[in-house]
C-alpha positions in Angstrom: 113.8 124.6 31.1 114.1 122.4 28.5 115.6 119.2 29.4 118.3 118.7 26.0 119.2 122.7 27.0 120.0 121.3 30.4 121.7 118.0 29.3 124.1 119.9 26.8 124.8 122.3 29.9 125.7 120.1 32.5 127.7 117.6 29.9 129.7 120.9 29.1 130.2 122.0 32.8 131.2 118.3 33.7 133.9 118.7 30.7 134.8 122.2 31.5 134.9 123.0 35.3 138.0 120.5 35.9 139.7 122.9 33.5 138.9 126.3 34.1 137.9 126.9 37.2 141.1 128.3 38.4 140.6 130.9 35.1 140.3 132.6 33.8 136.7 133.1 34.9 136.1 133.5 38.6 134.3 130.6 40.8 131.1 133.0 40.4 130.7 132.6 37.0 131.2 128.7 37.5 128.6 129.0 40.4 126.3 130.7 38.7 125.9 128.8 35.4 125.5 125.8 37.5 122.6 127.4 40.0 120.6 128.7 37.0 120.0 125.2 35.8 116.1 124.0 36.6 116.3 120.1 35.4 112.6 119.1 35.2 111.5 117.0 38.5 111.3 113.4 36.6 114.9 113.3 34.9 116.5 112.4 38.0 120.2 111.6 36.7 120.1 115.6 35.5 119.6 116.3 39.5 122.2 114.1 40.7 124.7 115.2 38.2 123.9 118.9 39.5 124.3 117.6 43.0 128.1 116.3 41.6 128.8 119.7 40.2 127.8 121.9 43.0 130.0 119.2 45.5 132.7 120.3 43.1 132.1 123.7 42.9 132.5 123.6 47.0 135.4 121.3 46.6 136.9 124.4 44.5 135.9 127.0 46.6 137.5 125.0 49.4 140.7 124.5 47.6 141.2 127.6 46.5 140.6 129.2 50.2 143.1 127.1 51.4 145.7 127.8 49.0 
């Protein structure tokens, strides 16, 4: 994947998942946009900021099972 692609996506999933993961799209939507990102090996701050979202997905997940 290109590595702009995958910079715009996670700079919009960081903005966005605070927001709307309650709704109105489902946690597997969230999920899966995050999992189909591929950051290139050498661009390491894209990997740990894809680490950060899938803590927060689980974070989420956790939350909303609770509730």
């Amino acid at each position: 994947m290109d590595h702009r692609y995958i910079e715009n996506e996670l700079s919009y999933l960081e903005r966005m998942l605070p927001r709307f993961a309650g709704g109105p799209f489902p946690i597997s939507y969230w999920r899966g946009r995050i999992e189909s990102l591929k950051p290139p090996a050498e661009v390491r701050s894209q990997h740990l900021r894809l680490i950060g979202l899938k803590k927060r997905i689980r974070e989420i997940e956790a939350f909303t099972n609770i509730a």
